[in-house]
PyMOL Python script that loads the backbone (N, CA, C, O; Angstrom):
from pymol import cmd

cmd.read_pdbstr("""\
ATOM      1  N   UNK A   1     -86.511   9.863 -48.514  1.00  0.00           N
ATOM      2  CA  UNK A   1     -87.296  10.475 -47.449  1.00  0.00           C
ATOM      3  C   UNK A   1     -86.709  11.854 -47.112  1.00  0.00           C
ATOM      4  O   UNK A   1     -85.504  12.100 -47.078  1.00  0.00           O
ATOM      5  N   UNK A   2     -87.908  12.907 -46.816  1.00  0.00           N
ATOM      6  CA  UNK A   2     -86.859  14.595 -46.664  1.00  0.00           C
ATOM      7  C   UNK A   2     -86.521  14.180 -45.266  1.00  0.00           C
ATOM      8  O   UNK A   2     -86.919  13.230 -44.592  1.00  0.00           O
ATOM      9  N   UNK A   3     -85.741  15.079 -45.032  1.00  0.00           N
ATOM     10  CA  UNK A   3     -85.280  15.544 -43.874  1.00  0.00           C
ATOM     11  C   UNK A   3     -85.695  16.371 -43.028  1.00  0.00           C
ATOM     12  O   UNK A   3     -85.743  17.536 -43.426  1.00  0.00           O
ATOM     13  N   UNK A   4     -86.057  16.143 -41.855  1.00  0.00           N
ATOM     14  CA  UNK A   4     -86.967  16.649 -41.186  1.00  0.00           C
ATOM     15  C   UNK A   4     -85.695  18.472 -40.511  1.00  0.00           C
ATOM     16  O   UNK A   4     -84.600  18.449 -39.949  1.00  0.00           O
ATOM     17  N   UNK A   5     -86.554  19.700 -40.937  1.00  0.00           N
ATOM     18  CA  UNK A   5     -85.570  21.042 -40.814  1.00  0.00           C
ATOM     19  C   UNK A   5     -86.511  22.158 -39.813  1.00  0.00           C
ATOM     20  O   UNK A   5     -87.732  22.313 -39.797  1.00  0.00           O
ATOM     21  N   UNK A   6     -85.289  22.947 -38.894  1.00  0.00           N
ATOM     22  CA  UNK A   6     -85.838  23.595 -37.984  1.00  0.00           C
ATOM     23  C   UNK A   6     -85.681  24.508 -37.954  1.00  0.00           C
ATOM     24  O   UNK A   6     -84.768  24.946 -38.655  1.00  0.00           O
ATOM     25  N   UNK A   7     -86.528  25.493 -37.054  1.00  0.00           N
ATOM     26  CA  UNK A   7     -86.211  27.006 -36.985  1.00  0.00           C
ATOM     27  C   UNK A   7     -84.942  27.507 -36.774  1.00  0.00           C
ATOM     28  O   UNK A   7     -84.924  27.690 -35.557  1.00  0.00           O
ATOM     29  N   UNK A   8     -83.882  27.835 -37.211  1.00  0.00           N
ATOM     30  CA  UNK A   8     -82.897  28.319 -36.756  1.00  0.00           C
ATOM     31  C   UNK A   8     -82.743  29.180 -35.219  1.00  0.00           C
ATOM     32  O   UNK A   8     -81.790  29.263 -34.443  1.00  0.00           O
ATOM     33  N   UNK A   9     -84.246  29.812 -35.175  1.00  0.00           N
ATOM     34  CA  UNK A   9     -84.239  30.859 -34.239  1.00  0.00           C
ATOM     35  C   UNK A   9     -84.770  29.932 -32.634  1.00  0.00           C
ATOM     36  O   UNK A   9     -84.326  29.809 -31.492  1.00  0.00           O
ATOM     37  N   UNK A  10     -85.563  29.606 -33.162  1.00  0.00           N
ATOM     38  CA  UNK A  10     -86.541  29.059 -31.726  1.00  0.00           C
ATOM     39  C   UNK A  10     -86.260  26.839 -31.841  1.00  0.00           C
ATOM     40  O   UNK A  10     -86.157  26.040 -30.910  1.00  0.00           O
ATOM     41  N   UNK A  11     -86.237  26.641 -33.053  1.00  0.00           N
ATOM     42  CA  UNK A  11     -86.132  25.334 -32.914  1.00  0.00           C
ATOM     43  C   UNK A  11     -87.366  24.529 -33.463  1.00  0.00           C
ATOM     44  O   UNK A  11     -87.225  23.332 -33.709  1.00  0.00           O
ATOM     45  N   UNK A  12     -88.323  25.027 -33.620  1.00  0.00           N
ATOM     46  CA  UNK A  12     -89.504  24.581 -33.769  1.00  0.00           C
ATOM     47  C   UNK A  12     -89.282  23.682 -35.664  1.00  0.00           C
ATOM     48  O   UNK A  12     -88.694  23.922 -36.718  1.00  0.00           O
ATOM     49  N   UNK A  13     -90.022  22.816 -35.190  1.00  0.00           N
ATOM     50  CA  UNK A  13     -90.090  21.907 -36.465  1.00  0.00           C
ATOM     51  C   UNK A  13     -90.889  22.957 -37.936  1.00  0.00           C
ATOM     52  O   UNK A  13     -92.012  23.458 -37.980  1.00  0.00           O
ATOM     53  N   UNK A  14     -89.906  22.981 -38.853  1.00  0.00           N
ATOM     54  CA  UNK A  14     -90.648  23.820 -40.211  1.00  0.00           C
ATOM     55  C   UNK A  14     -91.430  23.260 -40.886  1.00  0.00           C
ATOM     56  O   UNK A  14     -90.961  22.288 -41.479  1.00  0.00           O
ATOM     57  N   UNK A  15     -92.639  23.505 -41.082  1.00  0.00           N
ATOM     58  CA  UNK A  15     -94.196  22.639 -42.144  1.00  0.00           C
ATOM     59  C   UNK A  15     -93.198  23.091 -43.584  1.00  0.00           C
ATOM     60  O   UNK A  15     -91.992  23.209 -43.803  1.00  0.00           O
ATOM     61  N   UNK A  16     -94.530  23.262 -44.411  1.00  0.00           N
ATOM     62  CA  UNK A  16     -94.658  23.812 -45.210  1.00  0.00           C
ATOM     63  C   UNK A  16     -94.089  24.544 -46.002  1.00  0.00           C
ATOM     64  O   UNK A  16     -93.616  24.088 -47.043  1.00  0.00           O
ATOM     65  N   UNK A  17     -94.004  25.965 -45.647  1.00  0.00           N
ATOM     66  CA  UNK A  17     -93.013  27.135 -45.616  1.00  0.00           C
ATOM     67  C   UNK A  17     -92.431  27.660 -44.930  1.00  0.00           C
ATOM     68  O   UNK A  17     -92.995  28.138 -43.946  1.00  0.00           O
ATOM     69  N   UNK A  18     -91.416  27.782 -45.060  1.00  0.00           N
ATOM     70  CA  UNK A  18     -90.509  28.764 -44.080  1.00  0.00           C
ATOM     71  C   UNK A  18     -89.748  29.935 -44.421  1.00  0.00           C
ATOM     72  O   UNK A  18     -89.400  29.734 -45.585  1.00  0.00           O
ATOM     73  N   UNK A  19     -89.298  31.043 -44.050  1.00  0.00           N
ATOM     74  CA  UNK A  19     -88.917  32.454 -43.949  1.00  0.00           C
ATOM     75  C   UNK A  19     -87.436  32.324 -43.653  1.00  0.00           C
ATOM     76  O   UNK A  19     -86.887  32.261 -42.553  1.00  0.00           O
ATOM     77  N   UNK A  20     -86.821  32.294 -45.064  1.00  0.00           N
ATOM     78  CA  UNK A  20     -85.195  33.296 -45.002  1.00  0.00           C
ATOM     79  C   UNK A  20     -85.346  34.653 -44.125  1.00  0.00           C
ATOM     80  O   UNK A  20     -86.210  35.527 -44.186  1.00  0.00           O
ATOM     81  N   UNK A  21     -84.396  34.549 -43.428  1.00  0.00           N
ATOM     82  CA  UNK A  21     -84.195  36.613 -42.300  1.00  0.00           C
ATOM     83  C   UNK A  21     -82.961  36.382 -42.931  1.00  0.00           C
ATOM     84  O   UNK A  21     -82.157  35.460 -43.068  1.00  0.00           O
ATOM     85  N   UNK A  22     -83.149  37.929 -43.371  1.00  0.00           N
ATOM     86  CA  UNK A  22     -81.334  38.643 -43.980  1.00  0.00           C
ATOM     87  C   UNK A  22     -81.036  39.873 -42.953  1.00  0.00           C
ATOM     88  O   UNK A  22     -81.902  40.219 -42.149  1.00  0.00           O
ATOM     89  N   UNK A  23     -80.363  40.213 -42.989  1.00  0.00           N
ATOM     90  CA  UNK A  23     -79.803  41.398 -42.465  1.00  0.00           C
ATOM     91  C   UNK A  23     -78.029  41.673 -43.316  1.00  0.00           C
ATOM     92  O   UNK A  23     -77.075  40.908 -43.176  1.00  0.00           O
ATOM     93  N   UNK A  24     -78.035  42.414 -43.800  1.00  0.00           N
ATOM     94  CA  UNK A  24     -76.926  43.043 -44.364  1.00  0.00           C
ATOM     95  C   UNK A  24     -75.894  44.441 -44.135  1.00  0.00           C
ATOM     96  O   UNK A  24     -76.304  45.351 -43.414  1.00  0.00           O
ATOM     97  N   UNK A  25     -74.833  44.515 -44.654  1.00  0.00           N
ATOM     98  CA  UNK A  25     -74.537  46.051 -44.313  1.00  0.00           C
ATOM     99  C   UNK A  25     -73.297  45.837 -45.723  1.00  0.00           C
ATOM    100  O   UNK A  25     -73.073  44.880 -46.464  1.00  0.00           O
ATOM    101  N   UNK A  26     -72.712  47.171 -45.628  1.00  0.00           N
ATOM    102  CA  UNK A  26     -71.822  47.433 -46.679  1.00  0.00           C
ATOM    103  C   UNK A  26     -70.904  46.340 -46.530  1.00  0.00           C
ATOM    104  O   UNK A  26     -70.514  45.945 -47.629  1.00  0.00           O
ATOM    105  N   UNK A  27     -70.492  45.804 -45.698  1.00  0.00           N
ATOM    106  CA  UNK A  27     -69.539  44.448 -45.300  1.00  0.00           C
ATOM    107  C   UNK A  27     -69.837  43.195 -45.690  1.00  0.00           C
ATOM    108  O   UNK A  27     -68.991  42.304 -45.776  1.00  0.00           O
ATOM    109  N   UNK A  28     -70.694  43.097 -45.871  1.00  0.00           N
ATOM    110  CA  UNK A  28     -71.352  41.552 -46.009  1.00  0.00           C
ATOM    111  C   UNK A  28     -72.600  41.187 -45.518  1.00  0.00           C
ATOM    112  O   UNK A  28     -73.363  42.144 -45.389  1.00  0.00           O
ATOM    113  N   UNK A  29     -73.217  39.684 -45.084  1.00  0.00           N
ATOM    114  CA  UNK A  29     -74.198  39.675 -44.320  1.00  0.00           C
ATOM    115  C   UNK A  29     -73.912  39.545 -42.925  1.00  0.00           C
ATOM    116  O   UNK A  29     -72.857  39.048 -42.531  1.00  0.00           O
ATOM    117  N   UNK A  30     -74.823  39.979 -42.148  1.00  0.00           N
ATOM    118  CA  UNK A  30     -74.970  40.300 -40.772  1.00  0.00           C
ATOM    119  C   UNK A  30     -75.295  38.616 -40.123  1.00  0.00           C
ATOM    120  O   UNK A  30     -74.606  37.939 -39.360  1.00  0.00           O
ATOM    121  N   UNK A  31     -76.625  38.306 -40.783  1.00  0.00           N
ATOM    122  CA  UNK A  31     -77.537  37.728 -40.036  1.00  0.00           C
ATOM    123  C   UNK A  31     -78.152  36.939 -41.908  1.00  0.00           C
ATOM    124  O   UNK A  31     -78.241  37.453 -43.023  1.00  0.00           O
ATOM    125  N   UNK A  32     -78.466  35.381 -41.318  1.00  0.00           N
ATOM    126  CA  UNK A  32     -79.344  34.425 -42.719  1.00  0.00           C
ATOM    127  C   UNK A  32     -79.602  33.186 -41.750  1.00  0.00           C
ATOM    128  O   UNK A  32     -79.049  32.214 -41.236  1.00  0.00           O
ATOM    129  N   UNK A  33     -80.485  33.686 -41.819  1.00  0.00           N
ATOM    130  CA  UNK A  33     -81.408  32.120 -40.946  1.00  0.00           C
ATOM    131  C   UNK A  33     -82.533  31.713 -41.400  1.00  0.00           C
ATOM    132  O   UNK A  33     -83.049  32.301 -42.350  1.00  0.00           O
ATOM    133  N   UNK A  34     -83.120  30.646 -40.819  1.00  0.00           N
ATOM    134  CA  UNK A  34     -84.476  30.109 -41.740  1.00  0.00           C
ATOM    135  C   UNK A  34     -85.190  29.819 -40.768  1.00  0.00           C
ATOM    136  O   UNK A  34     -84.922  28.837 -40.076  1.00  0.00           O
ATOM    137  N   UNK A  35     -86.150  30.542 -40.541  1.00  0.00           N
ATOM    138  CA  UNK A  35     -87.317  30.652 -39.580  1.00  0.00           C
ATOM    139  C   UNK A  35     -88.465  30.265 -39.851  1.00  0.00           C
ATOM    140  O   UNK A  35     -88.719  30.316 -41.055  1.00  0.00           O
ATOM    141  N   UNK A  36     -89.568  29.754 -38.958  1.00  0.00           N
ATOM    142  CA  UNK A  36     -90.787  29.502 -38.722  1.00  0.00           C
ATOM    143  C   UNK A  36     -91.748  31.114 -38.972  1.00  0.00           C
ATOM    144  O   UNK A  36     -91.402  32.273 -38.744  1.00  0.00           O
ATOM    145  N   UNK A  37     -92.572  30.756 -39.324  1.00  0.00           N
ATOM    146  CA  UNK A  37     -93.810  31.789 -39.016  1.00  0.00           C
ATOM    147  C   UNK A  37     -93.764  32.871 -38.320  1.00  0.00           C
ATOM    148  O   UNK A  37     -93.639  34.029 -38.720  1.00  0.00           O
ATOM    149  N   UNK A  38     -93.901  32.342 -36.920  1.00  0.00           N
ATOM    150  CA  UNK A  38     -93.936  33.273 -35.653  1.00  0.00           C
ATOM    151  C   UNK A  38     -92.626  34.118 -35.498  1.00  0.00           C
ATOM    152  O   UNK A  38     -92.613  35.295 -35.136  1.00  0.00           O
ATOM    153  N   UNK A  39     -91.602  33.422 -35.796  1.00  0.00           N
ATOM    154  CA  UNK A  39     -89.941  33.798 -35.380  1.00  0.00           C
ATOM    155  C   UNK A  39     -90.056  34.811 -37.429  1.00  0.00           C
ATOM    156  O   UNK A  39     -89.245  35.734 -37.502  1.00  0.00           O
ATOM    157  N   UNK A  40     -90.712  34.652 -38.427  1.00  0.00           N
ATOM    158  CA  UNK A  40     -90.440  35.475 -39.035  1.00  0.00           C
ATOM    159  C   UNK A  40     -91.202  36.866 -38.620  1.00  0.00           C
ATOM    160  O   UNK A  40     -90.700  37.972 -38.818  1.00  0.00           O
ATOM    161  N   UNK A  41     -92.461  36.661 -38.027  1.00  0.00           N
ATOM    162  CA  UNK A  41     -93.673  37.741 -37.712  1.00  0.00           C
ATOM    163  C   UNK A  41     -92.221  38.547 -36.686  1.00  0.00           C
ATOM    164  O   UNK A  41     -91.631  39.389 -37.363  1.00  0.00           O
ATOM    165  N   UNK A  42     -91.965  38.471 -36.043  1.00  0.00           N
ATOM    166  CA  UNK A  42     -91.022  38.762 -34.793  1.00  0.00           C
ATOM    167  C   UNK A  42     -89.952  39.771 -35.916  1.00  0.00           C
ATOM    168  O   UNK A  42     -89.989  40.988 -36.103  1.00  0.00           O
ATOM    169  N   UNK A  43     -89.024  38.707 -36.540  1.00  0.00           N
ATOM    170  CA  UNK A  43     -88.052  39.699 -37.465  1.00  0.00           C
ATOM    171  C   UNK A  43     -88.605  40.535 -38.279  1.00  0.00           C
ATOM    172  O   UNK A  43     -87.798  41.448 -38.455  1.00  0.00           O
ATOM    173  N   UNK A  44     -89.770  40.751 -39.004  1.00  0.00           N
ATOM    174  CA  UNK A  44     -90.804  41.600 -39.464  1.00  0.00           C
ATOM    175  C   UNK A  44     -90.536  43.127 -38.233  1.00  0.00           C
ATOM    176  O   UNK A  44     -89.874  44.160 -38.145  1.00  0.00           O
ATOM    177  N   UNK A  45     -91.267  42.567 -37.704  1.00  0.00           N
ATOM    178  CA  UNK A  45     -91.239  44.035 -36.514  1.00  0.00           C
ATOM    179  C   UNK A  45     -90.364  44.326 -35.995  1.00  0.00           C
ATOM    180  O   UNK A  45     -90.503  45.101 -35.048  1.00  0.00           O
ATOM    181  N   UNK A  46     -89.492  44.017 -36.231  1.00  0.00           N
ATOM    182  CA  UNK A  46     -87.676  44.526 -36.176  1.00  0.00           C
ATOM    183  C   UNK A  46     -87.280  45.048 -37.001  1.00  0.00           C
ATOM    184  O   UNK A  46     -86.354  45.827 -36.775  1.00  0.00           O
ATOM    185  N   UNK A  47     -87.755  44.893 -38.322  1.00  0.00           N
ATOM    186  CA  UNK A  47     -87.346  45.380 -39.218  1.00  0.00           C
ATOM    187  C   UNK A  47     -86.236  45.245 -40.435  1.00  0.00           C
ATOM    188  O   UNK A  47     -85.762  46.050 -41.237  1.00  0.00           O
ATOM    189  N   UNK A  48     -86.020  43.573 -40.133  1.00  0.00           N
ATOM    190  CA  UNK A  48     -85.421  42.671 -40.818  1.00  0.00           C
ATOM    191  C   UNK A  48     -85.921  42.494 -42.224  1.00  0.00           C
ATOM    192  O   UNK A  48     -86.998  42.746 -42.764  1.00  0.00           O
ATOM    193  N   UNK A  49     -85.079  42.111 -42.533  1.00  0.00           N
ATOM    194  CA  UNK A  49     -85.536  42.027 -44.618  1.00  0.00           C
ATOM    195  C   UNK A  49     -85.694  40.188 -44.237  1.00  0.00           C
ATOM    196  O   UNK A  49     -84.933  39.400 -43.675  1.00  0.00           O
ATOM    197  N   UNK A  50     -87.392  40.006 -45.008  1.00  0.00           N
ATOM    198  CA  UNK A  50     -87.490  38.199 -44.351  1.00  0.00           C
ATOM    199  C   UNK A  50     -88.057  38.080 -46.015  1.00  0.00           C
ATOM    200  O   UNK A  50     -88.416  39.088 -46.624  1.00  0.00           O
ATOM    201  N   UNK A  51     -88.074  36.699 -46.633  1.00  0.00           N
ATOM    202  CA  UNK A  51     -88.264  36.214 -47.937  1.00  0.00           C
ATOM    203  C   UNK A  51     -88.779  34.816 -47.794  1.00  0.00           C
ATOM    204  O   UNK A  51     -88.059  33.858 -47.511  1.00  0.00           O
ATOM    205  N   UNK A  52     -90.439  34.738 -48.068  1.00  0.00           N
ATOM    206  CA  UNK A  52     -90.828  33.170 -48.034  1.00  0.00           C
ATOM    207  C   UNK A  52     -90.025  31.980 -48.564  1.00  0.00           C
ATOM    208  O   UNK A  52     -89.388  32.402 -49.529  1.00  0.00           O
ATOM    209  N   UNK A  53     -89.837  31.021 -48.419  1.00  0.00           N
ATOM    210  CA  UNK A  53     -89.319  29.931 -48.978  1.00  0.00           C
ATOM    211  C   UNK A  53     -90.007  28.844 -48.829  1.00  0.00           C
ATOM    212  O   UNK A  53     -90.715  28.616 -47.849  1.00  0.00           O
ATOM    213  N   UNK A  54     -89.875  28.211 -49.643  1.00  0.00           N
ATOM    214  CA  UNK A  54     -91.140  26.631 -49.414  1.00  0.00           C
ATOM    215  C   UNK A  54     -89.929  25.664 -49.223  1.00  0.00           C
ATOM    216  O   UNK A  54     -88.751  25.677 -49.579  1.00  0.00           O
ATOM    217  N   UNK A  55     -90.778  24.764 -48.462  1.00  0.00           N
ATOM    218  CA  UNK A  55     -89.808  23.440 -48.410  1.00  0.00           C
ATOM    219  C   UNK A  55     -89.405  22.445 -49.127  1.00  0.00           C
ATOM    220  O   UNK A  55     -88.469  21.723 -48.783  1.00  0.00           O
ATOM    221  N   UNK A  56     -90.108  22.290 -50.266  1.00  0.00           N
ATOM    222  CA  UNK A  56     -89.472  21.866 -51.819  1.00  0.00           C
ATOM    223  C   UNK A  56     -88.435  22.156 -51.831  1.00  0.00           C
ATOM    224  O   UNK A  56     -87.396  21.558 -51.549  1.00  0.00           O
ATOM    225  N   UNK A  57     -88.796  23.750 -52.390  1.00  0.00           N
ATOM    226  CA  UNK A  57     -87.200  24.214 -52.409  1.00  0.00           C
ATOM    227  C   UNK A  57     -85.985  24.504 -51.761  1.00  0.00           C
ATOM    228  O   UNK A  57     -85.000  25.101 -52.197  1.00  0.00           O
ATOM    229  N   UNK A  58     -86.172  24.045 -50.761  1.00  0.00           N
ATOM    230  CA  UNK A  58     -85.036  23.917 -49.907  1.00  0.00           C
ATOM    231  C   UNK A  58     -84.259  22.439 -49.910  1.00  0.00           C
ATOM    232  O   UNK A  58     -83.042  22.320 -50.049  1.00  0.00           O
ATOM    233  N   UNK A  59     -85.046  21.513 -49.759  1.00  0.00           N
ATOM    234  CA  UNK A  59     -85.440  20.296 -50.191  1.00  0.00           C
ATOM    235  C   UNK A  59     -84.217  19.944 -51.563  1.00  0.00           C
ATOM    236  O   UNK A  59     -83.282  19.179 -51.330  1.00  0.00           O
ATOM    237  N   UNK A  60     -84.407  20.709 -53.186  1.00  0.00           N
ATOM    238  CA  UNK A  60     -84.086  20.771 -53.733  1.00  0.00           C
ATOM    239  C   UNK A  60     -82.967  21.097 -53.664  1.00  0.00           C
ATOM    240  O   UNK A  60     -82.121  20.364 -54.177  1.00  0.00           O
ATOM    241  N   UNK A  61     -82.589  22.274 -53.027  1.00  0.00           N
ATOM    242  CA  UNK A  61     -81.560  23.111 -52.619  1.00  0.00           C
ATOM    243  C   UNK A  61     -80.296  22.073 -51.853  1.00  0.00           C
ATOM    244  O   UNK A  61     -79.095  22.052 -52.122  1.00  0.00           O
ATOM    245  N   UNK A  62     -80.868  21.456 -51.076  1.00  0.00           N
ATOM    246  CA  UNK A  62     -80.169  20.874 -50.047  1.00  0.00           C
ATOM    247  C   UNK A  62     -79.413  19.550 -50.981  1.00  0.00           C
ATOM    248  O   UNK A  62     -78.221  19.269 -50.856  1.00  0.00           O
ATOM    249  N   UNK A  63     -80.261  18.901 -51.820  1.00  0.00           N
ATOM    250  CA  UNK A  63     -80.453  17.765 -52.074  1.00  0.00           C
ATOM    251  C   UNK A  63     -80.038  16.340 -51.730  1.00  0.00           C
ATOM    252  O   UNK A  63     -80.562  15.388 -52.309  1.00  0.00           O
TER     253      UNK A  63
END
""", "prot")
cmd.dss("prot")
cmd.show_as("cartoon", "prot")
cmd.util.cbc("prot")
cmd.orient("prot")
């Protein structure tokens, strides 16, 4: 049975797909979270670097 996974940002239960947020600098990473929809639309207009992810593959990832 998967495991039920949440927004990092807001909490909200993840469907489907969900949105890696990066933020980086010459140092390393800043910021890697796994967001919902709305909480990626949000890092979008910030100006965050965001990358779809499906829940398979996380799923997979996790295993």
């Amino acid at each position: 049975m998967a495991r039920e996974l949440f927004c990092d940002h807001c909490e909200r239960t993840l469907t489907s797909t969900a949105y890696r947020v990066i933020s980086e600098d010459p140092g390393g990473v800043l910021l890697n979270m796994l967001v919902c929809h709305p909480c990626n639309q949000k890092a979008r207009e910030l100006g965050l670097e965001t990358r779809e992810i499906t829940l398979d593959e996380l799923q997979l990832k996790r295993g």
